[in-house]
Each structure stands twice: as C-alpha cells, then as structure tokens.
C-alpha positions, 0 to 999 in steps of 0.5 A: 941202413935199416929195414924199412920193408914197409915204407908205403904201407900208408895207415887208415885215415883218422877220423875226420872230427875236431881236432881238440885243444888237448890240455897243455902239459908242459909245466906239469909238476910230479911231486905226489901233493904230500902234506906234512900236517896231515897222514898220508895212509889210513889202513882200514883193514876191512872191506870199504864200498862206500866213503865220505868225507866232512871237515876232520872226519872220513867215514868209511863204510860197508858191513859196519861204519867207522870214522876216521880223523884226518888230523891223527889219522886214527880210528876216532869211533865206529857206528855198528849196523848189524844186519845192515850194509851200506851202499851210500852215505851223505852228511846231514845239513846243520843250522850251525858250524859247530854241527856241521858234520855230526850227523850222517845219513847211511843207506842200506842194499835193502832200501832203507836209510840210517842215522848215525850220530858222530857224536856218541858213535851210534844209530840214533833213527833209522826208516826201513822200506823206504826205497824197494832197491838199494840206495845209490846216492845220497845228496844234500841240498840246502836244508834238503836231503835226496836219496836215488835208488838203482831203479831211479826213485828220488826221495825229498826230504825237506826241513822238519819243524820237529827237528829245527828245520832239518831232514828228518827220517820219521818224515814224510818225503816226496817222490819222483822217478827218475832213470834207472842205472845212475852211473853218475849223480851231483848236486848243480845249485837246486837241481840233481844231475843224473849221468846214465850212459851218455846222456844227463837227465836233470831234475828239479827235486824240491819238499815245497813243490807238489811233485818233483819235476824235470828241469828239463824234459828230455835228456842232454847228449854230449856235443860229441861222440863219447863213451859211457859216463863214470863220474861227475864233478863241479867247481865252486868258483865256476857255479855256471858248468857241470863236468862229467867224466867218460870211460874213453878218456874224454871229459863232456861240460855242461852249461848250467843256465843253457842246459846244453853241452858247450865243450867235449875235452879229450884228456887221456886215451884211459878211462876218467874213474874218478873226478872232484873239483877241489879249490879252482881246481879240476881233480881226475882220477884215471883207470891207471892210478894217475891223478892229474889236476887242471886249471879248466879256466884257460884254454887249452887246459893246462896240467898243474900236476900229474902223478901215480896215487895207487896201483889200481884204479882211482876209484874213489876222489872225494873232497869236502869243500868246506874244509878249508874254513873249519881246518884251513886245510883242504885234504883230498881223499883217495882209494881203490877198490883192492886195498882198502886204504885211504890216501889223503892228499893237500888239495891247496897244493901247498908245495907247488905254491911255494914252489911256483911263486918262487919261480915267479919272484925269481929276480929277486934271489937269481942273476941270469945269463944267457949262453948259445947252444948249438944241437945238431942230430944226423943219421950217418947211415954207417958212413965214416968222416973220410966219406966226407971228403969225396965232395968237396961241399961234403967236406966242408959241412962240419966247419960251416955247420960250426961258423953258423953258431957264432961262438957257441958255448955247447955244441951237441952232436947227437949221430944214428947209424954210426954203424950199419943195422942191417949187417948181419954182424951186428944186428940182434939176429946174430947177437943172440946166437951162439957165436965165437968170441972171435967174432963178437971181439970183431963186432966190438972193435969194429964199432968201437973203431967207427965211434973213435973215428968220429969222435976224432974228427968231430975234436979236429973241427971243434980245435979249429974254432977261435975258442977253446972247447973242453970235451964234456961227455961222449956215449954210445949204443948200438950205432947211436952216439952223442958227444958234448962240448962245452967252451973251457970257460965254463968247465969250472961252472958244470956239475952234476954230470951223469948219462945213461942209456934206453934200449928200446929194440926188440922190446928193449932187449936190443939197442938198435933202437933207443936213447942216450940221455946226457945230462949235467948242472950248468950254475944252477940249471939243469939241462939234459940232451937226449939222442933217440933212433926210435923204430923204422917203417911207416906203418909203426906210429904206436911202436914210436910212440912207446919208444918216446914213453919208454925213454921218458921214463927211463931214471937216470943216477940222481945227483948228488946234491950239495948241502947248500943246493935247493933240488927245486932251485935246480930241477922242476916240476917237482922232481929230483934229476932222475927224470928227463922232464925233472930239468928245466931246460931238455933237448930231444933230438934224433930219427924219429922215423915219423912219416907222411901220411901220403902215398909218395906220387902226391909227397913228391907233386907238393914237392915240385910246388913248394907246398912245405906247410900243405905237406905238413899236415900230413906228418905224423909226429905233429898229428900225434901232437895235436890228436893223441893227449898221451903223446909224451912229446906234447910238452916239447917245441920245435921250430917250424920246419921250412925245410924239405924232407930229410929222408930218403935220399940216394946216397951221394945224390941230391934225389929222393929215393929211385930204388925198387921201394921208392920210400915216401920222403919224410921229416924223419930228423927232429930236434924238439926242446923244452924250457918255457921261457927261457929258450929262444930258438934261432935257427932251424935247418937242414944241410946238404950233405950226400954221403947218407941217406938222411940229411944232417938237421941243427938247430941253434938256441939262446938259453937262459942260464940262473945263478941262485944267490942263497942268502937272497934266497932264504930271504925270498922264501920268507916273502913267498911264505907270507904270502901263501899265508894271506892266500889261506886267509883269502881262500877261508874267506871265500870258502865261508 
C-alpha cells in the first residue's frame, strides 16, 4: 500500500466567492486554423513594436514602416521616417471602398502624428508637437480620428471639408484629458473605452461638441475581484457588450447601455495578453502562447478551438473586420514580441466548418450501431486472485461484476497496485541504487508473476461467459495494469491498435504512478481507455492535477491510416490519434487519490446519515471541476456517485480505517468518460470486496459505434462544400 503519511492534513478553505460557470471545453478542436489560401508566416526580419491590419494589407512598424500583403505574404512597399519611431498606428476612414485602407496614421514617441499613403509608399503630412507624450492609441470612429497619449490626452480630429470630409492632420483638434497609463483602449459605437488598472473609464469624444465629455463620471470596477486589465475586444454581432481582458485568467464584461459590469468569466489561471473579436467569435491570446476561441453567446462559454500559436507570449491578436467583404476571407494576425514574425491565421475557421457541419449531416453518409462496454478500475493493493477466495462473497465478485454487463462487447479492467509500492524492493529508492542483478532479475520475476497471475484468472472468468471473448491488449507499469477483451465477433472489425505508457512518479522518472493508454479503431470509431494511479496524500491536490496534465499530453504512436480512411471520419477535434482527446470516445479511470475536503470525525458523522450528496461537496476532484478552468479533466463526465467512499478500508473488514492514522474516507476510485452523445452511462457502482483497501468501482455504458460509407461520403461533402459557400455570402453581406 502506498504512503499516505499525510492523509489528515486537510488544505486552507478556498475562497468563499462564486463559483464561475468556467467555459465548457469538451468539444474543443486542435487543429491550428491554417489556410491554404493565405501565408501562414511572414518574417519581418527587424524589430515590430507596433502593428495593424486593413483588408489585404498589415503594416508593420517601429524605426521604419513596411506593408505587407496578406495574399503573397511579400513585402509590397515600405514608408521611410527617419528620425522617427512609431509607438501606434491606425487606418485613416474613407469615403469609398476602393480607398479604405490607402491612408494610415503613424504616431511618434515624441508626440507627433505621420501620414503615410499606401499608394505611393511614402509620408505625404505630418503634425509635430501635437501630443508633449508618445502617442499610445490611434482609434477611428466614423469619419473621426482620436489619438491618446501616455499622460491620457485624447485628440478629436473630425472631417475636414478641405479633404472631403475626412481627418486632416493640417486641422484643428479638440482636446480632452483622460487617464493616464492606458493599458487598454477600444472603440464601443461613438465612445472610447480606457481600461487602466482595473477600472474602465468611458469618454464621449466628439469634433461637434464644445468639449469632450465623459460618458460616465466616474470609473466602471469589475462585479468581482480581478487582477490589472491587459487588453480589450468587441463583437459585431453583440454591439451591446465590451470585453476586457485581465492578467489573472479572468475576462470582466461590460453593459454598453447599462455601463455597469454584468459578468466576471474565469478562463485560465494564466494571463489574457491578447483579445479580438473575429466574426461571432471571442479570440484570446494568453501568456502561454495558447490561443483559444469562444462561442460567448452561450452560457457557459463554450471553446470552439484551443491550440499553441507561438513559444512566447500572444502579445499581439488583430483582425480587420471588414476584411471578409473585400477578401471574402477573414485573416487574423498574430506576434510575439521576440520573434518579429507575423502569423496569419483563417478567422472564418473554414476547416472546423467543414468538419463539424459533416458531423452534423452524419446520417446521411454513416450507419450506427451501438455495442455495451463494461470498464471496471480496482486498486488491489498487492493482493493475488487466490485472496479471493478467503470469502466466499470475495470469490464470487468477478463473475457477478461479469453477469451485471449483460453480454457486453468490451470489458476493460484497469488494476493498481498489483504489486506492493511501499516494498523496498520495488520502490524507486532501491531502484536507483546500485544493486545486483540477482536482485533487480528478483524484482522482474516477482512483478511479472503477479501481472500472469491476474491476467489468468481474469481469462478464466471471461471463458465462463455464454460468448466468446478475444484478449485485445494487456500492459503493465510499476503495479498498474490494464487488459482488454473484445467478443470474437468483432476482432475482424478493430484496427489501429496501439499503447503506451505515462510515468509521472518522481517527476516522471518512476512509474509508481502514472498511466497506460489502450487505444484502437472500432468501424470507424476511435476509442481510447487510459488506467491512471495519480500521486497519494491528501494535501497533493496540484501534483494530481499535473499528473492529469501530463498524461494528456502524452503522444501516442499515430496510426497508420488506410488510403480510403478520412483522419476526421475517425478522430475529433482536429486531431490525428496521437492524443488521448483526438478519440472520439475515451474512458479515463483509476486511483485518483482526490480526497475530502473534511477532517474524518464529520466524513464518518455524514456517513452514519446517509449524507452521500452533502459529503460531495467536499470532494476534491469535483471542486477542481467546477473552480479550476485548467483542470484537464473538465472535458470528461462521470455518473453521480451513489456510493459510499471507496477508501480506506481495513483489509478483510467492511470498516474504514482503525489504524493509528485513521485516513478520512474518500471517493479515491473514479471512472470518468467522454463522447458527447454518443455514450449512455448505465450503470455506476462499487462492489464489496474485502481483500484490499480500496473497494472495486465499474461502470457500464452503451456506446455508439459509425461505419463510414465513402462513397456517400464524397457526396455528403459536396453538400457540406455548398453550403459553407452560401455561409461566405451570408457573412459578406452582413459584414457590408
């Protein structure tokens, strides 16, 4: 059994606030939203501090302005400034489409503003002394230009008669002082948002009025505690809130009518850097390099796309909105701040369209068939099939846990503990010394001995079943192990097999804890079964939760696929099959070692009442789902548990634990799934079995399995093909 020397040592109580409905992440795609019509890099090849972005072109800027073409991804011209540096840029308003775009306005560190035309590549009018303090933000509204300097002086520069009705920097502008350290601007209709700190101070700029006004007199502050504001963003189709971005994971919205906060979101426990809304869309770039994309029209939001941009922070997320009616393309462009190269993206997310619309019209290409699964995870602690048999309740568990399936067509046994982690022999301490070979020959045949042991018995109860059963797959690690049987009837129907394994003990140098991940191709499913023993103690909340993150990310050899197989007919979310949540149907189950949140004198006093839901509230695992938006597991289900504790028990009693430590019970033994739809959990329980410390829990599920018909197939994406087209001309038009 493992050391669990601090089993009462419960953790501080988490804060008392409310619990967030965190973005729901469980049909998140990964595939990086890469378009074949459009680069993907463009290497600047000198330093950018500052960028912008207007149909076809980015310009890109600090010592000396260049443009770039999204289309070739070449340098299309470059707008020299000697003596100058540019702090912020902005594309100057036109009366026409053809001119949208040709004119940008530069502002200077010293204070001044530059115009630059796109047409013949050069300054055409500049306006030195303006601003005494570098210029921060250039914003356009309407047929208006504002400019913001670092001490929080706003400038309105309206139309000008002299050019049309438009800025004109030979003009006169009103001025306004605002607040000083903008860490975030946006434009909201005819008024301009200023994040600074955590409070948003809203101005009503205008070239008609006397003086620019506030809209409001004082400061908005967030509904909830939230760190320093980092950035800002909108929506087009949602003109009725703004979004601002916060460096502790939390993104605070705004009522544009109400002025007043109306929700505080907890995204990720790493800092929003960079935020744009593209299309319908909430895009957020974060510290990490991660960009992820939300549906904010649902509640909780839900994450349409997740996947690592750059190596160092998103420092830059810029979108030019009206780009899908001069392209009928929506790129998004991307930077960090150390390698100078901009990354363009497809914001209309064509792929994942595609994909998902497919998914949608499945029927029409796919049958289905749904086949039952039974998934039974048990910590033996070390105990060998013949302890089985000392009663005679015992020695009738596996047949009846069997008979409870009703035929199934998979049965999964994932074990822990097959072998004993605190013997000296085998643990890690002796592992790295310097010991015989006799002895390490010893360690092999001993554990090799319990693995055949069990294995041998588990094919004896399986043969007494009335259907044949065909032994898929067995692994084991350090005192896990997991087997696989699938009925002979559908061994011609499963391809794709592969395994591997997760150390995550001792940093991952040891595999007294960790996973093995069983996957294989059923028809055209993809399931994958994982069997994880994460780190013991009841204090060890975070080591479990990067235990999860490890075995997450762990690749698994990719499969080889067949030249008439489709990867997205077989796998979701974007992947390939080398990721666990790449299959469509996945089963993680194991000691999970989470505890209870409560001394043991009122786990044991709910006990006696029958308080199961009361005690709950107190598990570990499901306040990590509900309060922690990183959690890796927050994609999966699990039935409710109507079960008593499953940990820990004195050996060969039905009592929790009497010893000197008296551990606090807890739900150790979990069994969590994935497969939107298409899995039916029926049956959820655990079973009294005394010959180790941890009781036995199964779960039984109807599963829904595909077969891909491929000429159906090509005609179903035809279809699907047609109508993102119409989709593209809906969205032009709504975008004009």
């Amino acid at each position: 059994m493992e050391d669990d020397s601090d089993d009462n040592i419960v953790p501080s109580v988490e804060e008392t606030e409310r619990l967030a409905e965190y973005p729901d992440s469980s049909r998140a795609n990964r595939r990086p939203p890469i378009s074949r019509s459009m680069p993907h890099e463009i290497s600047c090849k000198y330093d950018v501090k500052v960028l912008c972005i207007s149909g076809d072109y980015i310009c890109t800027s600090s010592s000396v302005t260049k443009v770039w073409s999204v289309s070739s991804g070449t340098c299309v011209g470059v707008i020299s400034h000697e003596n100058f540096r540019i702090t912020a840029m902005g594309f100057k308003p036109s009366r026409n489409l053809e001119e949208e775009g040709r004119f940008i306005w530069l502002g200077t560190k010293e204070g001044g503003l530059l115009e630059g035309d796109l047409g013949v590549m050069r300054v055409t009018s500049k306006r030195l002394g303006v601003h005494t303090t570098a210029i921060k933000g250039i914003y356009r509204c309407g047929f208006e230009m504002w400019t913001l300097d670092e001490d929080g002086r706003v400038q309105i520069w309206g139309p000008d008669a002299v050019t049309d009705g438009l800025p004109n920097l030979a003009g006169s502008p009103k001025s306004q002082r605002g607040p000083s350290a903008l860490q975030a601007g946006i434009v909201v209709r005819d008024q301009l948002w200023i994040g600074r700190n955590k409070a948003i101070s809203v101005f009503k700029p205008s070239a008609a009025a006397e003086q620019t006004q506030f809209a409001l007199s004082r400061p908005i502050a967030a509904a909830r505690p939230v760190g320093e504001i980092s950035c800002a963003a909108i929506l087009t189709q949602d003109p009725e809130h703004v979004y601002f971005g916060h460096d502790d994971g939390k993104i605070s919205v705004y009522s544009v009518s109400k002025m007043t906060c109306v929700d505080v979101v907890s995204i990720s426990i790493y800092k929003v850097t960079a935020m744009a809304g593209v299309g319908n869309n909430l895009w957020i770039g974060f510290r990490t390099g991660m960009i992820y994309v939300y549906d904010v029209s649902q509640r909780p939001w839900v994450v349409l796309k997740d996947w690592k941009a750059h190596e160092g922070p998103v420092m830059s997320l810029m979108v030019d909105r009206s780009s899908i009616f001069k392209m009928k393309r929506l790129p998004v462009v991307t930077m960090t701040h150390s390698d100078n190269v901009l990354t363009i993206w497809d914001g209309m997310l064509r792929h994942d369209w595609l994909e998902r619309n497919m998914q949608e019209h499945d029927t029409e290409f796919c049958s289905f068939r749904a086949i039952r699964t039974l998934v039974c995870t048990w910590n033996v602690g070390a105990a060998k099939p013949a302890d089985l048999q000392s009663k005679s309740t015992d020695s009738k568990f596996l047949k009846r846990l069997l008979a409870e399936a009703d035929d199934p067509e998979i049965i999964v046994f994932g074990f822990q503990e097959l072998v004993e982690l605190d013997n000296k022999t085998v643990t890690a301490k002796s592992i790295f010394k310097k010991k015989k070979h006799k002895d390490k020959d010893n360690i092999q045949q001993h554990m090799s001995h319990q693995y055949q042991a069990w294995q041998t018995r588990l094919e004896e109860v399986v043969a007494t079943l009335p259907s044949s059963y065909y032994l898929l797959r067995s692994e084991n690690l350090v005192g896990l192990y997991s087997c696989i049987f699938v009925k002979e009837v559908e061994r011609s129907y499963i391809r794709n097999l592969n395994s591997s394994t997760v150390k995550t003990g001792l940093g991952g140098l040891h595999g007294n804890k960790g996973a093995i991940i069983l996957r294989f191709t059923l028809d055209d499913t993809s399931l994958c079964f994982v069997n994880c023993h994460l780190a013991a103690g009841q204090s060890h909340i975070i080591p479990r939760n990067n235990d999860i993150a490890n075995i997450m990310e762990c690749k698994i050899p990719s499969p080889r696929m067949g030249s008439t197989e489709h990867a997205a007919d077989i796998f979701v979310g974007g992947g390939d099959g080398t990721m666990i949540l790449d299959h469509e149907l996945c089963f993680i189950n194991g000691d999970m070692n989470y505890r209870i949140n409560l001394h043991r004198l009122p786990v044991m006093k709910m006990l006696e009442k029958g308080e199961i839901d009361k005690l709950l509230e107190f598990d570990q695992l499901l306040n990590q789902l509900k309060r922690n938006p990183g959690f890796r597991l927050r994609p999966f289900s699990e039935s409710p548990i109507t079960f008593k504790p499953t940990y820990k028990y004195d050996i060969g009693t039905n009592n929790y634990d009497t010893s000197e430590k008296k551990r606090t019970p807890a739900w150790c033994d979990r069994i969590y799934y994935r497969g939107p739809g298409k899995i039916t959990p029926i049956n959820y329980r655990t079973h009294e079995v005394c010959v180790s410390d941890h009781r036995p829990v199964s779960g039984i599920y109807d599963i829904n399995i595909k077969t891909v018909d491929k000429e159906l197939r090509q005609e179903a994406l035809t279809r699907a093909s047609q109508r993102w087209d119409k989709f593209v001309e809906k969205s032009v038009t709504q975008a004009r």
